[in-house]
Structure formats: structure tokens, C-alpha cells
KEKE-3310 file (N, C-alpha, C; in steps of 0.2 Angstrom, whole numbers, plus 5000, padded with zeros to 4 digits):
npx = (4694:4710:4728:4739:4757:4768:4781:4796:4812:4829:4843:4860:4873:4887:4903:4913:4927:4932:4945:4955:4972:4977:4987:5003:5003:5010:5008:5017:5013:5017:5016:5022:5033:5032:5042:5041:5043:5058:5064:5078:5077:5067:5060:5055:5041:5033:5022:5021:5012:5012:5005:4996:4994:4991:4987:4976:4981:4994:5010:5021:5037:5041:5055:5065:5077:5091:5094:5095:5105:5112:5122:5132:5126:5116:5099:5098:5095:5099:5103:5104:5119:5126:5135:5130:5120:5103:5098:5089:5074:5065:5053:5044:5033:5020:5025:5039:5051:5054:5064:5067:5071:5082:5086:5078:5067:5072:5073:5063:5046:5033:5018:5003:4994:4977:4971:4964:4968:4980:4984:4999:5008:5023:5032:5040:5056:5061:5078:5080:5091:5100:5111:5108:5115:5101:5091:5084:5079:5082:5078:5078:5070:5070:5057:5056:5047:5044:5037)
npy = (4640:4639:4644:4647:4642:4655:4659:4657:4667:4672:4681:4685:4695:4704:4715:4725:4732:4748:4755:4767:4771:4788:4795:4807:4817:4825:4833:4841:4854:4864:4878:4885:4900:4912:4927:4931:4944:4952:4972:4978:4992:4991:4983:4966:4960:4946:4930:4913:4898:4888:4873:4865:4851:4845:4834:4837:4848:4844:4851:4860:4865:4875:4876:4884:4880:4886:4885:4876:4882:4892:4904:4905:4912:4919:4916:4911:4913:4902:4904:4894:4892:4905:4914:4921:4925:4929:4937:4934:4935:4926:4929:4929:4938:4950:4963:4959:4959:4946:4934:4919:4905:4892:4887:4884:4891:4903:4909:4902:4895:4893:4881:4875:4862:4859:4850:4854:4859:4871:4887:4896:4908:4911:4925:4932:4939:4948:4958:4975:4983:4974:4966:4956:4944:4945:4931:4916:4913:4900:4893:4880:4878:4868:4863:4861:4852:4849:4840)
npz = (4947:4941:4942:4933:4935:4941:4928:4933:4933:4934:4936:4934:4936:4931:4931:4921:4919:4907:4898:4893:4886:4882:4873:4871:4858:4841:4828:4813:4801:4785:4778:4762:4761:4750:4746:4733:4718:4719:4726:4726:4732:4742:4757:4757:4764:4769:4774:4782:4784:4800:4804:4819:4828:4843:4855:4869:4880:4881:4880:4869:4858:4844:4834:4821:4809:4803:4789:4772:4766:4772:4780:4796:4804:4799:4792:4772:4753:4740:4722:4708:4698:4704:4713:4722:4737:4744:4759:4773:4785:4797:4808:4825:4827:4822:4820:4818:4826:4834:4831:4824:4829:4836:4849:4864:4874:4870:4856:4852:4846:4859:4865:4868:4866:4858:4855:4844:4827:4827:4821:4817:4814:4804:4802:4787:4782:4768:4767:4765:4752:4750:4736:4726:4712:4696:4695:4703:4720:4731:4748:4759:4777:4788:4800:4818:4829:4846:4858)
capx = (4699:4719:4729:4747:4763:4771:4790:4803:4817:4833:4846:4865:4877:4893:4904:4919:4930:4934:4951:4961:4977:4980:4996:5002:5004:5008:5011:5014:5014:5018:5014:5028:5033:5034:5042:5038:5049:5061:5067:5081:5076:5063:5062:5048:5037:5028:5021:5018:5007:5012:4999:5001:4990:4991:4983:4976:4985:5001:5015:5026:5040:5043:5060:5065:5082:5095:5089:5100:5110:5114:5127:5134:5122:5110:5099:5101:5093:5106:5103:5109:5124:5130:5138:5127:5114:5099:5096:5080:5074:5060:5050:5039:5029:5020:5031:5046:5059:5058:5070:5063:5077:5082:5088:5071:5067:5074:5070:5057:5037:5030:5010:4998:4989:4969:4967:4963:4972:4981:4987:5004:5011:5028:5034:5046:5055:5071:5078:5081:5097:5105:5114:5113:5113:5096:5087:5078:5084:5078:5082:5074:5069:5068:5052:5055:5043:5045:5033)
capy = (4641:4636:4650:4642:4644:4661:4657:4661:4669:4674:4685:4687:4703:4705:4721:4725:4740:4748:4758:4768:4779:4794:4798:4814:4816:4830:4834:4850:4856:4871:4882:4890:4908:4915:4932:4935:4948:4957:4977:4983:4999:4990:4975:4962:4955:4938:4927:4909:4897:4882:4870:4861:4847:4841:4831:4842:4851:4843:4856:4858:4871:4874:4879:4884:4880:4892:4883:4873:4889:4897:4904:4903:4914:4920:4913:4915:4909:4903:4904:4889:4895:4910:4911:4927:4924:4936:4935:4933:4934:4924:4932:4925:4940:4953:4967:4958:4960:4941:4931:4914:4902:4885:4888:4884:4896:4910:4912:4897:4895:4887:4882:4870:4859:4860:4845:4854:4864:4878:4889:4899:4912:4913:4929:4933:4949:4951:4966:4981:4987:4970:4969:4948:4941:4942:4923:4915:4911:4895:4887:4875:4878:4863:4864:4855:4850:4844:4839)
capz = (4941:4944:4939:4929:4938:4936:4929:4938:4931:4938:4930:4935:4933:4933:4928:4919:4918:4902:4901:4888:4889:4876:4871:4871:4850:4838:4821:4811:4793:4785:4770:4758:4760:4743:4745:4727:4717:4725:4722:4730:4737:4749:4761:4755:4768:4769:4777:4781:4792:4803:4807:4824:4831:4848:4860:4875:4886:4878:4879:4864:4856:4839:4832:4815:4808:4797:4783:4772:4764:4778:4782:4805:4809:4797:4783:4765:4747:4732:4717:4706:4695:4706:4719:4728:4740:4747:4762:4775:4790:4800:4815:4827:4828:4815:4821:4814:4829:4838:4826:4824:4827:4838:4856:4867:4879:4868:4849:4849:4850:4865:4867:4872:4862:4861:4852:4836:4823:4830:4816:4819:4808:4802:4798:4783:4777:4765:4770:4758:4750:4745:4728:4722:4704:4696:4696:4706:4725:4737:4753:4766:4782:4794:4804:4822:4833:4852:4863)
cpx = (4706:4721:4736:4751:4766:4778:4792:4811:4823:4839:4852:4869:4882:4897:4912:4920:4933:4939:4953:4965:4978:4985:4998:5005:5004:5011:5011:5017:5014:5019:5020:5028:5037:5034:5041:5045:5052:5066:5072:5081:5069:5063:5053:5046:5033:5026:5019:5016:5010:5006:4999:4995:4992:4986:4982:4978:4990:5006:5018:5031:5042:5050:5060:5073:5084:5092:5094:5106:5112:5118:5128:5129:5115:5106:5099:5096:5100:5100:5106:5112:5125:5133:5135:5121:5111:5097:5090:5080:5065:5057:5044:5033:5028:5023:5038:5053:5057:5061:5069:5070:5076:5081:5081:5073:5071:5073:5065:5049:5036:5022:5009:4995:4981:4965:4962:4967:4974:4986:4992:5007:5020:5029:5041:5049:5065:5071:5081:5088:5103:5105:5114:5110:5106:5097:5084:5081:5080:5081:5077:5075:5065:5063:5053:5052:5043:5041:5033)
cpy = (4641:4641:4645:4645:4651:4658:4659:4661:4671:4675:4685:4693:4701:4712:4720:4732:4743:4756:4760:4772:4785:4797:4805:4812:4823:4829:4843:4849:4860:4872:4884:4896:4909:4923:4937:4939:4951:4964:4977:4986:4997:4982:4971:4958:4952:4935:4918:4905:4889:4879:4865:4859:4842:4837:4836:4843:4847:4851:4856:4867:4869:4878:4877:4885:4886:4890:4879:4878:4893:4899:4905:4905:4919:4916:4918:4911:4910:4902:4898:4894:4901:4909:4917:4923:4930:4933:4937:4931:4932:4927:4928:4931:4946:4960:4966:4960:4952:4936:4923:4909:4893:4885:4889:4890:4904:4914:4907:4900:4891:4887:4876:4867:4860:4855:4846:4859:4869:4882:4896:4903:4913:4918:4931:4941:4947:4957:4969:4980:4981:4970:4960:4951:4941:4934:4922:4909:4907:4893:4884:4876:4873:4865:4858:4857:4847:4845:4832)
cpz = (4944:4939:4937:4935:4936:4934:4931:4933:4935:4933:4935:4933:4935:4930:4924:4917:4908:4903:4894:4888:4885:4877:4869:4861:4846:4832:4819:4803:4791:4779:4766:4759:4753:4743:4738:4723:4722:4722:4727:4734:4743:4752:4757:4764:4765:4773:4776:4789:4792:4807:4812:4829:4836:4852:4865:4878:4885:4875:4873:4865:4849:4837:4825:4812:4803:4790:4781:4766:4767:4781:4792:4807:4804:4790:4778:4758:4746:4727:4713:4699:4698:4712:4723:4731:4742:4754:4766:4781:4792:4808:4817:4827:4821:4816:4820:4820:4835:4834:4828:4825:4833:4846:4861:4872:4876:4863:4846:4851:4855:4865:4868:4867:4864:4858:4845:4834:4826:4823:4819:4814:4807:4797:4794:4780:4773:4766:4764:4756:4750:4738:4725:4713:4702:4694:4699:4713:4729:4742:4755:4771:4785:4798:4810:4830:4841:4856:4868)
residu = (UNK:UNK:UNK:UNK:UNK:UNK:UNK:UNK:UNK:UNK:UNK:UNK:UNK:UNK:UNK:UNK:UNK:UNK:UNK:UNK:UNK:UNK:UNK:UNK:UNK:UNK:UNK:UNK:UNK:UNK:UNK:UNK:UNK:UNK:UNK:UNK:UNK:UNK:UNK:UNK:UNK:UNK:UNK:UNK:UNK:UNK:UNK:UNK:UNK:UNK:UNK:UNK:UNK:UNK:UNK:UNK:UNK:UNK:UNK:UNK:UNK:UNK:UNK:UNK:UNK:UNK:UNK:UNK:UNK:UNK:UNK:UNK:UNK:UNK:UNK:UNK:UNK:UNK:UNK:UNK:UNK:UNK:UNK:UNK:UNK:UNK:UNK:UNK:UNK:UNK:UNK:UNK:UNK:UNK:UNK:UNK:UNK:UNK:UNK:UNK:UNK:UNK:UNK:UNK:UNK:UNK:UNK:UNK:UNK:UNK:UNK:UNK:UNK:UNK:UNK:UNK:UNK:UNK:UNK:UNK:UNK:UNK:UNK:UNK:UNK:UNK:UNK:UNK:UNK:UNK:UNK:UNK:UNK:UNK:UNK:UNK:UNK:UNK:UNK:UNK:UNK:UNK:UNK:UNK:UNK:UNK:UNK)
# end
């Protein structure tokens, strides 16, 4: 009995590299603080939250401007039709004494990315014993990011 030929095959390789860079990336977003009514005779607290998405182990710092009624050195709401403001203060912590402002390395946030949401609180307090117009008082506070 004659056995067939076995085939003969023969196979080549070659390789290739596969590469990608990731770039350091962030973004943030941030909720409204609505201190709600406000009496006189006591300070309102609030709070609001900043949400801040980086890439891993990407440094950043966040700084929170005066806002856009502000007077040199502190912020304020207006009122449209008066001329009073109230004003308000932002802290980075929930014992309301570090003053949330620009100047890195001194009244900013600093942190690390983790490559997912990091939620950060900003805290708000109108303080007691101002005297404006009743209505109803707003500003804007710039949120900025650098990493």
C-alpha cells in the first residue's frame, strides 16, 4: 500500500509594534450654590460641588475668581435695580476659614487625577448682619482649571 505525500506547508511571521500616547486631559463642571432666603440675623450656609476629570496622575489646581460683581477684594451678588449688594464668601473647607480664591499655592485646590470623577465641594456662606434691598441677588463665579 503507497501512503500519499504528506503536504508541506510552511508559514512566515513577522511582528509589529502597536503604540499610543495619552494625553494628559481635564475637564470640570460645577453645580449652582443656591443660598436660598436670607435673614439678617444669621449667616446662610451652602454648598456646591465641582466635578473634576482627569487623566491619571495628572496634577491640576483649581482657582475660583471674585465673580463678576465683585468688588477689589471680596465677592458680592447685585441685585438688578439697586445699587446694594450682599455679600459671600467661598471656602475650600467645611469649617469655612480657607477663602477660596486665585493665587496658586495659597487659596487654590491642588489634586491628582484618577481618571475618574473626583467630586469637590465648594463651600458658601453669606455672613450675618448685612442690611441690602430686598430682591433677589446673583453673580458668576469663573471656575478655572489648570493642569
Amino acid at each position: 500500500m503507497v501512503t500519499p505525500a504528506a503536504a508541506q506547508t510552511t508559514t512566515a511571521t513577522s511582528s509589529f509594534q502597536v503604540t499610543a500616547t495619552v494625553l494628559k486631559l481635564c475637564s470640570v463642571t460645577a453645580t449652582n450654590l443656591a443660598f436660598g432666603d436670607y435673614t439678617p440675623t444669621a449667616a446662610s450656609d451652602q454648598t456646591s460641588t465641582l466635578t473634576v476629570l482627569c487623566t491619571t496622575n495628572t496634577p491640576y489646581t483649581i482657582a475660583l475668581n471674585l465673580g463678576t460683581a465683585a468688588s477689589a477684594t471680596a465677592r458680592a451678588m447685585t441685585s438688578a435695580g439697586t445699587s446694594t449688594t450682599l455679600n459671600y464668601v467661598l471656602y475650600r473647607d467645611a469649617s469655612r476659614t480657607a477663602v477660596w480664591g486665585e493665587t496658586t499655592g495659597t487659596d487654590t485646590q491642588a489634586g491628582t487625577g484618577t481618571g475618574t470623577n473626583q467630586a469637590i465641594t465648594v463651600y458658601g456662606r453669606v455672613p450675618a448682619n448685612q442690611r441690602p434691598q430686598p430682591g433677589s441677588y446673583t453673580d458668576t463665579v469663573t471656575v478655572t482649571l489648570t493642569y
